[in-house]
N, CA, C and O atoms as CSV, one atom per row, in Angstrom:
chain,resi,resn,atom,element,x,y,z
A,1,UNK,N,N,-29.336,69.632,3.334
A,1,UNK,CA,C,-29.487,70.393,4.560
A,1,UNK,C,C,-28.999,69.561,5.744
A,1,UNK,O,O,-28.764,68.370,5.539
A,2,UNK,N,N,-28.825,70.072,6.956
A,2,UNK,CA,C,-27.985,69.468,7.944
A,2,UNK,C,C,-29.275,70.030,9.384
A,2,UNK,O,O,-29.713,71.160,9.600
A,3,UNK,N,N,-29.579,68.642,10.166
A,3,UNK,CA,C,-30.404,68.799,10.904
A,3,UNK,C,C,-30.121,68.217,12.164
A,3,UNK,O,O,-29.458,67.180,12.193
A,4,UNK,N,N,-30.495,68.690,13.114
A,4,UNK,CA,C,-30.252,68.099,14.882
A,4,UNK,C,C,-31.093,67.914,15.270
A,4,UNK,O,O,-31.877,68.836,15.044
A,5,UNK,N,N,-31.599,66.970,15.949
A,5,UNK,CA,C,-32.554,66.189,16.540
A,5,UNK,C,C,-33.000,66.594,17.952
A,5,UNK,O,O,-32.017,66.414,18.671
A,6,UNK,N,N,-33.938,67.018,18.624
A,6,UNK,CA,C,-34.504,67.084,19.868
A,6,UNK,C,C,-34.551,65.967,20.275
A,6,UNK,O,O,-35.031,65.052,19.606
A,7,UNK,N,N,-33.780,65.728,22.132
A,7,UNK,CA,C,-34.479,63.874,22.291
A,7,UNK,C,C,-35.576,63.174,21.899
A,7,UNK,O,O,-35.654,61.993,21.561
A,8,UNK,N,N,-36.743,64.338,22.006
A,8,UNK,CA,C,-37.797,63.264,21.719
A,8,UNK,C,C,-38.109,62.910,20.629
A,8,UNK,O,O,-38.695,61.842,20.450
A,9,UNK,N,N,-37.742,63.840,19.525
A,9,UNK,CA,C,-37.274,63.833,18.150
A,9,UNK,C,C,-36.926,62.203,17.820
A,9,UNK,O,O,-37.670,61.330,17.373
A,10,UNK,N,N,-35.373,62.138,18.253
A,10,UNK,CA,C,-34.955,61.086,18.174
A,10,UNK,C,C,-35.417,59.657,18.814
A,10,UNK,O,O,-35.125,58.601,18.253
A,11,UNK,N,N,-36.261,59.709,20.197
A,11,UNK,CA,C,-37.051,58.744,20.326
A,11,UNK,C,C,-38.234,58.203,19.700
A,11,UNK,O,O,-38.518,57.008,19.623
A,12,UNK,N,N,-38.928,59.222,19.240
A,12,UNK,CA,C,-40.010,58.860,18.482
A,12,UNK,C,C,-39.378,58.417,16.960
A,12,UNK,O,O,-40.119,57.669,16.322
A,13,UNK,N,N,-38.405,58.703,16.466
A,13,UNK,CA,C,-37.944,58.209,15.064
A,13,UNK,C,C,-37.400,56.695,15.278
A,13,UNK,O,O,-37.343,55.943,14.305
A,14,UNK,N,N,-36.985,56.242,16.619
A,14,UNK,CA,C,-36.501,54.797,17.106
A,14,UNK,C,C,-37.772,54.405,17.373
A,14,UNK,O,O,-37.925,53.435,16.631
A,15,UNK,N,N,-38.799,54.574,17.994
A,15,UNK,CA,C,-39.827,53.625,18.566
A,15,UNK,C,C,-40.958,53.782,17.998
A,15,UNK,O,O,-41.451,52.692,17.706
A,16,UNK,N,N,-42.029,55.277,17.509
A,16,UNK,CA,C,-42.985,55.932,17.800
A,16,UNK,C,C,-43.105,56.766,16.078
A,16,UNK,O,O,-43.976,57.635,16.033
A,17,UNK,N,N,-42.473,56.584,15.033
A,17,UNK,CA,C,-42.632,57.208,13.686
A,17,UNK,C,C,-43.588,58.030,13.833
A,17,UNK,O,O,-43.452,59.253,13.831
A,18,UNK,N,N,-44.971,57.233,14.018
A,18,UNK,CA,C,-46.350,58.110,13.900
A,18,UNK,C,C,-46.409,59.222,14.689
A,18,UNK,O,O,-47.498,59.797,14.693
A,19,UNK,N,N,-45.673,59.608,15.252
A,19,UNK,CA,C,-45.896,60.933,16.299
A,19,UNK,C,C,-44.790,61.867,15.503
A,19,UNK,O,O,-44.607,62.975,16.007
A,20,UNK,N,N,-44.321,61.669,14.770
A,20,UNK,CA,C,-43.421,62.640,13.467
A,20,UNK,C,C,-44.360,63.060,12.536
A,20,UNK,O,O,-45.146,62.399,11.857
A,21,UNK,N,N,-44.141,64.403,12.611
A,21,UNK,CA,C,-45.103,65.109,11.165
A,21,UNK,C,C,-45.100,64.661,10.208
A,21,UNK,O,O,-44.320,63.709,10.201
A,22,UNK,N,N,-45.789,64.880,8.875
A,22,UNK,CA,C,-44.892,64.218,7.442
A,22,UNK,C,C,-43.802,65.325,7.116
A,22,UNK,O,O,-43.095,65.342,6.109
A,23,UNK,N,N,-43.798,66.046,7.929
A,23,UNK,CA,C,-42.592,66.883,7.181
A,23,UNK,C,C,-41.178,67.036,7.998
A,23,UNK,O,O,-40.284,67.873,7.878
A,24,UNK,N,N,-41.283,66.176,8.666
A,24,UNK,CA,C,-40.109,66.097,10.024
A,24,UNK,C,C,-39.866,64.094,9.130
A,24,UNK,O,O,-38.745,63.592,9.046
A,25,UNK,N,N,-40.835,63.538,8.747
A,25,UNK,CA,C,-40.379,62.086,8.411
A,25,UNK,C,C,-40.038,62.432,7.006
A,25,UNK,O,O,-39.053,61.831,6.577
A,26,UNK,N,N,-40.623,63.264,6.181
A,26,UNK,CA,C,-39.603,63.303,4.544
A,26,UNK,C,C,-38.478,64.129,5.230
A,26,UNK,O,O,-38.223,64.784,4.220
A,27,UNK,N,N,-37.745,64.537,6.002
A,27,UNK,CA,C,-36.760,65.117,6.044
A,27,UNK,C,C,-35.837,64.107,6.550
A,27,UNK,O,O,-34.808,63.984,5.886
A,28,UNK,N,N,-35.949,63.456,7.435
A,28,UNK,CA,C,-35.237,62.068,8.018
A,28,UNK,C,C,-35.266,61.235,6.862
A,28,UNK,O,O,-34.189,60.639,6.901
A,29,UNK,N,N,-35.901,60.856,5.847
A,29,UNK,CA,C,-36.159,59.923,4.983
A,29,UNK,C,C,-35.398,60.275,3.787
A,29,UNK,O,O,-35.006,59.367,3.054
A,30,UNK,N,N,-35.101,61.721,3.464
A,30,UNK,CA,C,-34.573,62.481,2.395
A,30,UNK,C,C,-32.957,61.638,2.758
A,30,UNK,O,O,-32.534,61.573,3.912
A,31,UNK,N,N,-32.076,60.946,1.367
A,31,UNK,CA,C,-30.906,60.666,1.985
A,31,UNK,C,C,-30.178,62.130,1.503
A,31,UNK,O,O,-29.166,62.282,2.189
A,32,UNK,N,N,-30.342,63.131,0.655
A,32,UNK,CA,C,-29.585,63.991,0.469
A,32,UNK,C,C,-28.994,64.922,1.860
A,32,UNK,O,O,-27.928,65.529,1.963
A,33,UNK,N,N,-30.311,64.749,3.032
A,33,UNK,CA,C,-30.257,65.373,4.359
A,33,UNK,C,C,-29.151,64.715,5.024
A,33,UNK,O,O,-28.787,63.622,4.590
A,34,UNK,N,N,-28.356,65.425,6.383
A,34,UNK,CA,C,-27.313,64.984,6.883
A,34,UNK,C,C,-28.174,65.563,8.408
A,34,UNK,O,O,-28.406,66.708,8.796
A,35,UNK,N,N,-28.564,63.921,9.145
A,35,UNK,CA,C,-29.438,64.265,10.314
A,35,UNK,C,C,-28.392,63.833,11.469
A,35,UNK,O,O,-27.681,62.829,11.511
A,36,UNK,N,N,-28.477,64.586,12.124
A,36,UNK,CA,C,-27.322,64.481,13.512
A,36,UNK,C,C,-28.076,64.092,14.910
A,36,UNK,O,O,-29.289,64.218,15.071
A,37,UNK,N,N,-27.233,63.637,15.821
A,37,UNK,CA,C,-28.003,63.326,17.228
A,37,UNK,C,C,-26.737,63.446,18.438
A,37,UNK,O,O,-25.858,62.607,18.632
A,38,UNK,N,N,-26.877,64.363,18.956
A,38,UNK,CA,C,-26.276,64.799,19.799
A,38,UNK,C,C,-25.659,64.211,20.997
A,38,UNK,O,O,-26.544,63.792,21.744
A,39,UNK,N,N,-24.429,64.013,21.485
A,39,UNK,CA,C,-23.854,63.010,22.484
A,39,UNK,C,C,-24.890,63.624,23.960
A,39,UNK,O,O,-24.988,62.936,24.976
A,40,UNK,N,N,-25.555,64.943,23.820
A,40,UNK,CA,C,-26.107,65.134,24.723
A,40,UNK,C,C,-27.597,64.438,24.949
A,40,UNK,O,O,-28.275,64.268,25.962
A,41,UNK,N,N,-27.702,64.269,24.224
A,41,UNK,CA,C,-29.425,63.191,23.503
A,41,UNK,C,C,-28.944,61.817,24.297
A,41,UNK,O,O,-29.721,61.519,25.205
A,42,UNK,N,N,-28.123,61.165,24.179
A,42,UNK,CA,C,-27.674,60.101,24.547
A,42,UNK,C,C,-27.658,60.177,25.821
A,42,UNK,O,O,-28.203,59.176,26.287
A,43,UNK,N,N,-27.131,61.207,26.982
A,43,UNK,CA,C,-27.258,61.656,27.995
A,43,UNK,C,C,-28.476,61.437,28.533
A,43,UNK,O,O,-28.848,60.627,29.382
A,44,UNK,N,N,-29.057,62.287,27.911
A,44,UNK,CA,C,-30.613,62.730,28.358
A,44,UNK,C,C,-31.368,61.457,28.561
A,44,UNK,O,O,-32.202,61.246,29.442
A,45,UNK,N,N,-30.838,60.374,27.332
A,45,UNK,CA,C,-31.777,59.564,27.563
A,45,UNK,C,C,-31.770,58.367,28.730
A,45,UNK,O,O,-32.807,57.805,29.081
A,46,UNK,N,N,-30.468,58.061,29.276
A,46,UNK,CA,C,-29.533,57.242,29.685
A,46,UNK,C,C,-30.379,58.088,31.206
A,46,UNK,O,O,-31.109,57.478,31.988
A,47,UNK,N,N,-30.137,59.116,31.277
A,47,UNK,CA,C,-30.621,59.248,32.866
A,47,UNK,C,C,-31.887,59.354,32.933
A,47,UNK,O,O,-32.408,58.996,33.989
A,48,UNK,N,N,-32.668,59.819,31.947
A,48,UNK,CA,C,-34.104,59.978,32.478
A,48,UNK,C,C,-34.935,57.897,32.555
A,48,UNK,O,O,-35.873,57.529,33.262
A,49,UNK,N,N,-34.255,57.188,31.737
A,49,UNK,CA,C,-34.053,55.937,31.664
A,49,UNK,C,C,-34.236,55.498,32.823
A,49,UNK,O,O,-35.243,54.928,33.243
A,50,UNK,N,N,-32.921,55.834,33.586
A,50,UNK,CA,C,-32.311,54.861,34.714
A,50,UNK,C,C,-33.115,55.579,35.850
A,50,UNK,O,O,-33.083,55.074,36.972
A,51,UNK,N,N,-33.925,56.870,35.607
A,51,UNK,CA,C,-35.070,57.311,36.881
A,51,UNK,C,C,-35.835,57.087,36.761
A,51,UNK,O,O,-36.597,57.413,37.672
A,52,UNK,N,N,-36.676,56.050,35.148
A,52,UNK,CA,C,-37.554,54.871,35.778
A,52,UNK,C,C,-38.912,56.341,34.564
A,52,UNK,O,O,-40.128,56.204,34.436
A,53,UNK,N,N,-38.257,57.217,34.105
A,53,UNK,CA,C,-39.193,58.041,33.342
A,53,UNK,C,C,-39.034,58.364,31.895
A,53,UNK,O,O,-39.495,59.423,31.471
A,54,UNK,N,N,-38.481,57.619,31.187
A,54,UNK,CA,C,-38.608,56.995,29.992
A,54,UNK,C,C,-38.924,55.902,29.407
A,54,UNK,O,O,-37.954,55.149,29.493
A,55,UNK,N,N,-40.000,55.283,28.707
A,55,UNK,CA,C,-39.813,53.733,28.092
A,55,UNK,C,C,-39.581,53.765,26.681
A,55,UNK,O,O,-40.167,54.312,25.746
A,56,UNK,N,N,-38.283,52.822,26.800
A,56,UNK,CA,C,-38.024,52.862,25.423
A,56,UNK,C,C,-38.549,51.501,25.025
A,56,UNK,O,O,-37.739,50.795,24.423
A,57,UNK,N,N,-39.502,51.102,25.200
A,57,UNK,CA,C,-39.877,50.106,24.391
A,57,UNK,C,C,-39.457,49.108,24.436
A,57,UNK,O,O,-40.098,48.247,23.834
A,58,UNK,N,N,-38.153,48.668,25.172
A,58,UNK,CA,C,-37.504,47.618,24.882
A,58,UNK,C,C,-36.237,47.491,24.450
A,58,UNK,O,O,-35.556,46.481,24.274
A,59,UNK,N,N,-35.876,49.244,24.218
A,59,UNK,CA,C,-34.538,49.005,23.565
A,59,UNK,C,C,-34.343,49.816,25.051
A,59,UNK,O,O,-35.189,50.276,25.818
A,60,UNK,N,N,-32.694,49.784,25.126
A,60,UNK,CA,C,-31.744,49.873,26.249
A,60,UNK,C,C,-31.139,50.851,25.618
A,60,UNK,O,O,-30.898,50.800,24.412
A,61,UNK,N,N,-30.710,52.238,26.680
A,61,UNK,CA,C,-29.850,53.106,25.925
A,61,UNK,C,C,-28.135,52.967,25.338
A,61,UNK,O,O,-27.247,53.697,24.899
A,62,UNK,N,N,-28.386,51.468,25.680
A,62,UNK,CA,C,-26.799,51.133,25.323
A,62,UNK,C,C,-26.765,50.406,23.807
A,62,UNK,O,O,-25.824,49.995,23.129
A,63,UNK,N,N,-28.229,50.433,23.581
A,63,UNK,CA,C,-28.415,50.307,21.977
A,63,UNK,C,C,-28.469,51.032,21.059
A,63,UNK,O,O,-28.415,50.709,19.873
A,64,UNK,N,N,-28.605,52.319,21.600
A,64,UNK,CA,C,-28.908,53.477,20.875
A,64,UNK,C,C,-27.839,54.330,19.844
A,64,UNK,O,O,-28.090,55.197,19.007
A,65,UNK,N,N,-26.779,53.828,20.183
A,65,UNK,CA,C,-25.816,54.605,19.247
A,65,UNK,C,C,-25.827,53.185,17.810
A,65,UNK,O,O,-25.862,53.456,16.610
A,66,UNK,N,N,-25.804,52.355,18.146
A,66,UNK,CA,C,-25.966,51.316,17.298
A,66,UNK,C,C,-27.171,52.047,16.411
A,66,UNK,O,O,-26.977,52.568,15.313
A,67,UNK,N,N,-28.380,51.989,17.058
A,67,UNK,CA,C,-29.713,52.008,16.179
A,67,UNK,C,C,-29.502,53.383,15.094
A,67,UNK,O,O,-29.892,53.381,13.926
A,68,UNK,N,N,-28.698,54.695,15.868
A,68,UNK,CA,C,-28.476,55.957,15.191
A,68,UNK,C,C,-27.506,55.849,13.966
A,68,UNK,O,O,-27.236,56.819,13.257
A,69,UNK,N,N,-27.073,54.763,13.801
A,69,UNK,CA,C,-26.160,54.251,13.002
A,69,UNK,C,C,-26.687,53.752,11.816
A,69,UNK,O,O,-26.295,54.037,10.685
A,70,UNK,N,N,-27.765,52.850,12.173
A,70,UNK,CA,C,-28.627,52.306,11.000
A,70,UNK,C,C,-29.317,52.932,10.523
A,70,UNK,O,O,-29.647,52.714,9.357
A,71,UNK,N,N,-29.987,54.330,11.491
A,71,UNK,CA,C,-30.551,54.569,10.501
A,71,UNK,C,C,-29.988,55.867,9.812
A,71,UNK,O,O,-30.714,56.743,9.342
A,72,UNK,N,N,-28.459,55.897,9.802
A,72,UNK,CA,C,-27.826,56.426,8.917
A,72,UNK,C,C,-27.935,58.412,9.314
A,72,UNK,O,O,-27.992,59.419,8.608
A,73,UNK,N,N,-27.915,58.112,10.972
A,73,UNK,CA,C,-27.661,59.412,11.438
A,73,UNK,C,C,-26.510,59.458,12.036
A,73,UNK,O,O,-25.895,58.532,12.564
A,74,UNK,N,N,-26.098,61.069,11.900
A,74,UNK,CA,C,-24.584,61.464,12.476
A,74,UNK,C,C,-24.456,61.587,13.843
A,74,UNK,O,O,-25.381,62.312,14.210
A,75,UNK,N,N,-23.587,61.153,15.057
A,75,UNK,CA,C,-23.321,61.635,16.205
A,75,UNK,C,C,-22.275,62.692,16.127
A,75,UNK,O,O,-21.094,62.667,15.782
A,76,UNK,N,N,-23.214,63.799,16.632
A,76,UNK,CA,C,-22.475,65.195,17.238
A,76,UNK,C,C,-21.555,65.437,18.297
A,76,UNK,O,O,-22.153,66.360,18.850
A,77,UNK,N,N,-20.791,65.307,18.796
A,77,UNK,CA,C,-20.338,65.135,20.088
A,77,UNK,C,C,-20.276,66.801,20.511
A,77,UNK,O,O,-20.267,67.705,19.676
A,78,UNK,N,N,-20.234,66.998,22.008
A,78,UNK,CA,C,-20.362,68.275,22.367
A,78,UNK,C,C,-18.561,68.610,22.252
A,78,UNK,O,O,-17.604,67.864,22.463
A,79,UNK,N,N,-18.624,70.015,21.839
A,79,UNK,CA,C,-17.230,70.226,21.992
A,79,UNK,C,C,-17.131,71.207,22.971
A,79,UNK,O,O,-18.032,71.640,23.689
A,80,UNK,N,N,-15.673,71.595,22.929
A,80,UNK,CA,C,-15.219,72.581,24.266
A,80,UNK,C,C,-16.055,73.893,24.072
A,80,UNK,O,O,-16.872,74.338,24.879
A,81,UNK,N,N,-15.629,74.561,22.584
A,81,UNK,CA,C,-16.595,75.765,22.351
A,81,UNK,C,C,-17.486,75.863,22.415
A,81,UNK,O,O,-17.963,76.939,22.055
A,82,UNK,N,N,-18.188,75.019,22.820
A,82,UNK,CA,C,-20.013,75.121,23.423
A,82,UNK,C,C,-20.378,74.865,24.133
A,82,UNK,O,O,-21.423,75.327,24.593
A,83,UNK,N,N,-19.660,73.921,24.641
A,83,UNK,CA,C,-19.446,74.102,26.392
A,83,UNK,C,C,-19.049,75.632,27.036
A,83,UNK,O,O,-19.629,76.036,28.043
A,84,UNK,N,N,-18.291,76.215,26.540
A,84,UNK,CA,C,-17.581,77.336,26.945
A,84,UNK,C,C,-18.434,78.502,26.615
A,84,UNK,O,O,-18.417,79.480,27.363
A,85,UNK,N,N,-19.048,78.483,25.742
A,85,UNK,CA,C,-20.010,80.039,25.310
A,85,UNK,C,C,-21.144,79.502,25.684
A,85,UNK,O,O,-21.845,80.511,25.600
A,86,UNK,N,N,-22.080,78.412,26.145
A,86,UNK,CA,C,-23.286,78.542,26.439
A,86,UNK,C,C,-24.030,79.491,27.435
A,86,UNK,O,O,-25.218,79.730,27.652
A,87,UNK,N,N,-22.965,79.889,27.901
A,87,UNK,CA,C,-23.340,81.376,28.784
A,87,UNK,C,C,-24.155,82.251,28.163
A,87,UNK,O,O,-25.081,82.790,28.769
A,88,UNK,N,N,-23.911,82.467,26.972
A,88,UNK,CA,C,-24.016,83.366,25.781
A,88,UNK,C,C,-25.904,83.191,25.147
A,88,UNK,O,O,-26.506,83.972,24.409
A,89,UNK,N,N,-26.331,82.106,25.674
A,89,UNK,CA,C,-27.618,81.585,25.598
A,89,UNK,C,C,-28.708,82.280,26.570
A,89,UNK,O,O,-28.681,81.930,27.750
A,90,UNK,N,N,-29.511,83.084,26.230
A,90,UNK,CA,C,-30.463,83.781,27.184
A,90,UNK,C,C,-31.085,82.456,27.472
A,90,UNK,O,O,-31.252,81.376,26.905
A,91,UNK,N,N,-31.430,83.197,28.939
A,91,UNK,CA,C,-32.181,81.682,29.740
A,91,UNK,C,C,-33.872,81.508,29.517
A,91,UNK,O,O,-34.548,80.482,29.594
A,92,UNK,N,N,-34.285,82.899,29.216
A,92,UNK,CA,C,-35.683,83.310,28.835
A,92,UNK,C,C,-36.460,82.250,30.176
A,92,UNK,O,O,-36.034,81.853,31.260
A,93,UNK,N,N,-37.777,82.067,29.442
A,93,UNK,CA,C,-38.693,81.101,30.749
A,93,UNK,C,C,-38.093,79.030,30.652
A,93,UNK,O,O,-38.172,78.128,31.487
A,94,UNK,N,N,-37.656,79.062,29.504
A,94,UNK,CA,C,-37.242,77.495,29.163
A,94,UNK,C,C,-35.915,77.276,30.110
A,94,UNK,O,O,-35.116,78.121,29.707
A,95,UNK,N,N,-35.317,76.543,31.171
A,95,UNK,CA,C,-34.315,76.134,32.070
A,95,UNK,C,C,-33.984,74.208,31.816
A,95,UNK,O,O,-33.243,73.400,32.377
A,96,UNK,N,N,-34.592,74.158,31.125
A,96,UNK,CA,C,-34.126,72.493,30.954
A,96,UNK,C,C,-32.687,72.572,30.493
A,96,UNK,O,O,-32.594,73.314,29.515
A,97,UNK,N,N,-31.235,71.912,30.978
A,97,UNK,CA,C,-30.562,72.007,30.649
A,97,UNK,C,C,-30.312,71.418,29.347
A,97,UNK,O,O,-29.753,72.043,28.446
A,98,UNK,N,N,-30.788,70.017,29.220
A,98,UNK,CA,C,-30.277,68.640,28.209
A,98,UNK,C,C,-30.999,70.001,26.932
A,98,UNK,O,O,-30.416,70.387,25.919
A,99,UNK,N,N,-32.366,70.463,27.428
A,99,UNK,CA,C,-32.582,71.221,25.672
A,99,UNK,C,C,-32.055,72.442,25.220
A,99,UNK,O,O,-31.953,72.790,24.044
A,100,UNK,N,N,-31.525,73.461,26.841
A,100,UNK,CA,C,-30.777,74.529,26.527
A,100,UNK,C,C,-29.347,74.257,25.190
A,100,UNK,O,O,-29.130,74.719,24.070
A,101,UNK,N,N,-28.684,73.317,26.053
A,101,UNK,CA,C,-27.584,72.548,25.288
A,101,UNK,C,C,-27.757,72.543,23.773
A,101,UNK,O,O,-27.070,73.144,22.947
A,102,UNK,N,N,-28.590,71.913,23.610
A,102,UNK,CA,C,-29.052,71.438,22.068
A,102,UNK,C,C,-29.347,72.216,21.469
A,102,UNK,O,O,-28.862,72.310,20.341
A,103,UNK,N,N,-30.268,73.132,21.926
A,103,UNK,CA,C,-30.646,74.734,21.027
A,103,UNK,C,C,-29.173,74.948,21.165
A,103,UNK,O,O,-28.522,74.271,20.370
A,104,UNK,N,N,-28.532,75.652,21.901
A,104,UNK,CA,C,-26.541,75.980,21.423
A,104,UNK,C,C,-26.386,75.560,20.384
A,104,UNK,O,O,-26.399,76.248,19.363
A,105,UNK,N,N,-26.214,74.384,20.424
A,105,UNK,CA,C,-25.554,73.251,19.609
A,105,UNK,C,C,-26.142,73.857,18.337
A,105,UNK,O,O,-25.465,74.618,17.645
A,106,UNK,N,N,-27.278,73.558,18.055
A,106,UNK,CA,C,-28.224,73.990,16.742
A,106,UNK,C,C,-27.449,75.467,15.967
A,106,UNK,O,O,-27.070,75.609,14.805
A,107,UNK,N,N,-27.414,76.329,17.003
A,107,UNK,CA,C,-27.473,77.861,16.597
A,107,UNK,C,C,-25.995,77.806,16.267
A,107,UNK,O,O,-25.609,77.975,15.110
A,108,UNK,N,N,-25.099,77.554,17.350
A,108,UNK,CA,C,-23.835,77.111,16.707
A,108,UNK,C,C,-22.900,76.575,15.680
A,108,UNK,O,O,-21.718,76.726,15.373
A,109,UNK,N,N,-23.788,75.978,15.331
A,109,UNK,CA,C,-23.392,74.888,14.136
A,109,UNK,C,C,-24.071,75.261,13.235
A,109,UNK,O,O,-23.806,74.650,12.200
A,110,UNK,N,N,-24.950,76.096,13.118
A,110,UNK,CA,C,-25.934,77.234,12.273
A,110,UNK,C,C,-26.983,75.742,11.226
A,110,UNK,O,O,-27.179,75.769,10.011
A,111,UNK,N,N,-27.510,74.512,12.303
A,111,UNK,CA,C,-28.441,73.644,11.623
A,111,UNK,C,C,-29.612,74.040,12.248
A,111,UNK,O,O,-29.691,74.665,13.305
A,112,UNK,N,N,-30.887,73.489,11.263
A,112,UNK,CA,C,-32.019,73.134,11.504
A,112,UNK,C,C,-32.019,72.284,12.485
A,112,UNK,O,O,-31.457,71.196,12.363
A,113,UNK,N,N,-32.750,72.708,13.792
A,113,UNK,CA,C,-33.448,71.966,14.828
A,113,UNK,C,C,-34.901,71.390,15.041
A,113,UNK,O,O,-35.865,72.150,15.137
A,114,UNK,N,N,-35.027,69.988,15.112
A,114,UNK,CA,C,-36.007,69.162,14.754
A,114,UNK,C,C,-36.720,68.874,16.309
A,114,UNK,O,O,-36.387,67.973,17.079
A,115,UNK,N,N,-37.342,69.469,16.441
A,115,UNK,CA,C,-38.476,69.614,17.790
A,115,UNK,C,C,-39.822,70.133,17.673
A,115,UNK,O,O,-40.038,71.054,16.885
A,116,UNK,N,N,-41.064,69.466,18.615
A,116,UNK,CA,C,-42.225,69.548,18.693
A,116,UNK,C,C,-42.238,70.307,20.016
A,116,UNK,O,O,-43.285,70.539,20.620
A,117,UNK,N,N,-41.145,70.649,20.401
A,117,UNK,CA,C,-41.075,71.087,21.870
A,117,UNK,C,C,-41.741,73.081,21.934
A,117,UNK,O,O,-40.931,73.990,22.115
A,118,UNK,N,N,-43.111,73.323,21.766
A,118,UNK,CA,C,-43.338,74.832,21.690
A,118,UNK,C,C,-42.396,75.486,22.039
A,118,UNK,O,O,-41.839,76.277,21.278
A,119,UNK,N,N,-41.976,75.251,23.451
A,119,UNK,CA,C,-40.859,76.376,23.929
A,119,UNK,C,C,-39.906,76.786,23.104
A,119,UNK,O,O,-39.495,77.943,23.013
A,120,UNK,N,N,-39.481,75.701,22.396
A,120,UNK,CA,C,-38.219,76.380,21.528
A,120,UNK,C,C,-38.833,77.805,20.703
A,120,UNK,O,O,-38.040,78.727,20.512
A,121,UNK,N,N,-39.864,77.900,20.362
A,121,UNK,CA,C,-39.970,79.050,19.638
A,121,UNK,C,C,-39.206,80.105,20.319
A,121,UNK,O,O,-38.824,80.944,19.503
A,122,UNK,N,N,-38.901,80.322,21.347
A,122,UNK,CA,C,-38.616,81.661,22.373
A,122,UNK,C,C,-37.021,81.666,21.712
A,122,UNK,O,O,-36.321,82.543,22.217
A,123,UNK,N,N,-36.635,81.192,21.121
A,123,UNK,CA,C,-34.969,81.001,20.528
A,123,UNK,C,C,-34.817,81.406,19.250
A,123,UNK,O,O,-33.732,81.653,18.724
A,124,UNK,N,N,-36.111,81.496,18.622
A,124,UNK,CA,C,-35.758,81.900,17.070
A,124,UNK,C,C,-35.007,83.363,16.980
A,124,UNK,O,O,-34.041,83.579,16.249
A,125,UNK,N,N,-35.599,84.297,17.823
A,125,UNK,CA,C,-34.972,85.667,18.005
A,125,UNK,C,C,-33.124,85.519,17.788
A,125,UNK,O,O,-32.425,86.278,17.117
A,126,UNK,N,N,-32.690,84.378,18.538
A,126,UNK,CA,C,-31.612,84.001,18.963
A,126,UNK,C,C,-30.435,83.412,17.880
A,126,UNK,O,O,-29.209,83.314,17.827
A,127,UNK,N,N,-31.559,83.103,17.102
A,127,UNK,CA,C,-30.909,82.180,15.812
A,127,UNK,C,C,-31.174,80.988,15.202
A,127,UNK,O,O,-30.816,80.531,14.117
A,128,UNK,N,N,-32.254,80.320,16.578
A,128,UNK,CA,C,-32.659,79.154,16.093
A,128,UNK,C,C,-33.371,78.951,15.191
A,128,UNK,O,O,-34.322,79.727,15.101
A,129,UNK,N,N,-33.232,77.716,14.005
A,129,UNK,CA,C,-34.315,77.661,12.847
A,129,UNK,C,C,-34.820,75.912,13.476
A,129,UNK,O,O,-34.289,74.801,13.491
A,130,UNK,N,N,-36.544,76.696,14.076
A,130,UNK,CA,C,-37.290,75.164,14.459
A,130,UNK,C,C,-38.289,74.845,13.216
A,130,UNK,O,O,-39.105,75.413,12.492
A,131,UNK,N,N,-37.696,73.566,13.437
A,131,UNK,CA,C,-38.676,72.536,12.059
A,131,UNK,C,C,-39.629,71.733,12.989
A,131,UNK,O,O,-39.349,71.443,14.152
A,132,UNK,N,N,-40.521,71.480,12.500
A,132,UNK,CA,C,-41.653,70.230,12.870
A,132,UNK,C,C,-42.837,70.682,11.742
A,132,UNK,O,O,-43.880,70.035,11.649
């Protein structure tokens, strides 16, 4: 199966394990799974970082593509076609851009999206399939 990561998803799998379900950590742990992390994740994290409202513990977001590497996850990069149809995304009550993006991305690419984030439920109508 092929899965995309919510930022916090992906922060808590770098710093914080224990705040992953057991069924969000056998899926990261499964090597048959193909787990992805989004060039927009990298974004997200890099600015909320540098406004002093993220701690990563110690690691620097300029470590982070390194660390996504080891632990043997894919970088997604955003492409033009999803840039270009995210219009196409009802805005419903959720307006965060960095997670609008990522739900796209998810539904687009027709993967499992890995978030604790409630709101996403309002997307399943849409196409999204949320795991946690």
């Amino acid at each position: 199966m092929k899965y995309l990561l919510d930022t916090h998803t992906l922060v808590w799998a770098m710093i914080d394990r224990g705040k992953l379900s057991p069924k969000v950590s056998g899926i990261l742990e499964e090597p048959s799974n193909e787990v992805l992390v989004s060039t927009i994740s990298f974004w997200e994290i890099s600015l909320k970082f540098s406004l002093g409202k993220l701690n990563l513990h110690g690691v620097t977001p300029d470590e982070i593509p390194e660390l996504v590497g080891q632990m043997q996850f894919r970088i997604m990069p955003l492409n033009a076609t999803e840039s270009s149809t995210y219009h196409n995304l009802k805005t419903l009550h959720h307006r965060d851009p960095f997670d609008r993006m990522l739900i796209w991305q998810a539904i687009q690419s027709n993967l499992g999206f890995i978030s604790n984030d409630n709101k996403m439920q309002e997307y399943q109508p849409q196409g999204l399939r949320l795991i946690w």
